[in-house]
C-alpha positions in Angstrom: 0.0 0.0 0.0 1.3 3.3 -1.0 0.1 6.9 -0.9 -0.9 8.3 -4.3 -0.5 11.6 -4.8 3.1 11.9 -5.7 2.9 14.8 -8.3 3.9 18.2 -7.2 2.1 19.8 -10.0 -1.4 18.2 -9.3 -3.5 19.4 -6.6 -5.5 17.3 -4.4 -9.0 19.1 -6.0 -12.1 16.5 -5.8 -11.8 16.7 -9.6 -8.0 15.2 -9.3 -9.0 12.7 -6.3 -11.9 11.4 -8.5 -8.8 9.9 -10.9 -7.5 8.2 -8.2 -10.0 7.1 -5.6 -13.3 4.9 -6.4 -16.7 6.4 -6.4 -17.3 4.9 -2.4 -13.4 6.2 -1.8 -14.5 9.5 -2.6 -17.7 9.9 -1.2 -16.6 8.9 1.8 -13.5 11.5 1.5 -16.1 14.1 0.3 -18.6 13.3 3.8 -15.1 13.5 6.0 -14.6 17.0 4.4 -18.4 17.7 5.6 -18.0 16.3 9.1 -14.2 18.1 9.7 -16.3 21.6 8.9 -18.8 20.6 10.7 -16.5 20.5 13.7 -15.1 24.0 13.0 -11.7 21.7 11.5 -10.3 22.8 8.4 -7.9 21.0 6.0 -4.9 22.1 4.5 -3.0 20.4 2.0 0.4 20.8 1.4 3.3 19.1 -0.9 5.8 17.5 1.5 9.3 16.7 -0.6 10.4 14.3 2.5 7.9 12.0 1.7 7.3 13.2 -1.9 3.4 12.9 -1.2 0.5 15.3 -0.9 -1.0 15.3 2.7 -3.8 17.6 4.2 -3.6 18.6 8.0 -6.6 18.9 9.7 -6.6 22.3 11.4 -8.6 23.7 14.8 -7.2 27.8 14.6 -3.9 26.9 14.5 -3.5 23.1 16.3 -2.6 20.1 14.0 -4.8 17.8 15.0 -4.2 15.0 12.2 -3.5 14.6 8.9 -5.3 12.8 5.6 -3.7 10.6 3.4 -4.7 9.3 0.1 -3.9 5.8 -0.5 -4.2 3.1 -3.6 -6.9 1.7 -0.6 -8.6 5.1 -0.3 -8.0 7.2 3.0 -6.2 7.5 6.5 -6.6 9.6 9.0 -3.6 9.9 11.1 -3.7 11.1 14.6 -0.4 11.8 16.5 0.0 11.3 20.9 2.7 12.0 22.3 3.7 9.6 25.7 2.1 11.8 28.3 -1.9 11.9 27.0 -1.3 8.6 25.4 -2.8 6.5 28.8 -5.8 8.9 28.2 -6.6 7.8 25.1 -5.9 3.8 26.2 -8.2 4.3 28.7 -10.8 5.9 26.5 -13.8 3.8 25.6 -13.0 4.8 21.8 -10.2 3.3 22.2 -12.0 -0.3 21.5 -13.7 1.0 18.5 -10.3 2.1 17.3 -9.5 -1.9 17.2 -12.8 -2.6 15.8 -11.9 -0.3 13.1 -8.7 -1.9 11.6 -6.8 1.1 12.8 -3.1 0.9 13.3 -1.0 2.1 15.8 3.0 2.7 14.8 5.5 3.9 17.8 7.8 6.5 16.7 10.4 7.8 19.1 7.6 9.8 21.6 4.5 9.8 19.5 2.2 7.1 18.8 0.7 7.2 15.7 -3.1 6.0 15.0 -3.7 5.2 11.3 -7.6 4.9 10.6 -8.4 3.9 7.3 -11.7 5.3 6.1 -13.6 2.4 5.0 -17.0 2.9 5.7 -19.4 5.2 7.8 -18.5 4.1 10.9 -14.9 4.2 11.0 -15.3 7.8 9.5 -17.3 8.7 12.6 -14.6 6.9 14.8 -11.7 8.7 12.9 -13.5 11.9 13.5 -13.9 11.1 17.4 -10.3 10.4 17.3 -9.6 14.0 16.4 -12.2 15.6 18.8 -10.5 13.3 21.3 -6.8 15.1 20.5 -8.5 18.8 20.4 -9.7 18.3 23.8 -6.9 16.4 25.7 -4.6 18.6 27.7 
């Protein structure tokens, strides 16, 4: 599994996703565009040379809160925790439907990193907790 969007030159419109992502792939991207607003969120896609891929954070004012990917499989969500708040989430009931959602965690120096793919509805909703979850932990 790779991310997709390698070309520099080729914004992430929904006209340029469409090429890449299936019709359920894009919906779905579309209504997680729809719930971020809804949560006062914004995205912000940027060209990153490191990994030569397009990636969008996900904005509250001026926290990073996560970030979308764009994969051959449709999208992630990533969500970043550093060691301190990262017993909160554990403990969180979401937590379990995090599991129930095929979501990957990867360990990376202090952070952990949870990887939701966006698959359906419901792991949408779950991805989205995830980020209200990360907003509100101190």
């Amino acid at each position: 599994m790779k991310p997709i969007l390698k070309d520099k030159e080729e914004f992430p419109t929904i006209e340029n996703l469409a090429n890449h992502l299936s019709q359920k792939n894009l919906a779905l991207y579309q209504q997680l565009l729809e719930e971020i607003h809804a949560c006062s969120f914004k995205e912000d896609w940027n060209y990153y040379n490191d990994g030569k891929t397009w990636l969008s954070k996900i904005l509250f004012k001026k926290k990073n809160l996560g970030w979308i990917s764009i994969w051959e499989t449709g999208v992630k969500v990533t969500v970043y925790f550093g060691e301190r708040v990262w017993p909160q989430l554990v403990a969180n009931e979401l937590f379990n439907k995090l599991e129930a959602n095929d979501a990957s965690i990867q360990k990376s120096g202090k952070l952990n990193a949870v990887l939701i793919p966006i698959q359906d509805e419901t792991s949408l909703h779950v991805a989205i907790e995830l980020v209200n979850l990360k907003k509100n932990i101190k």
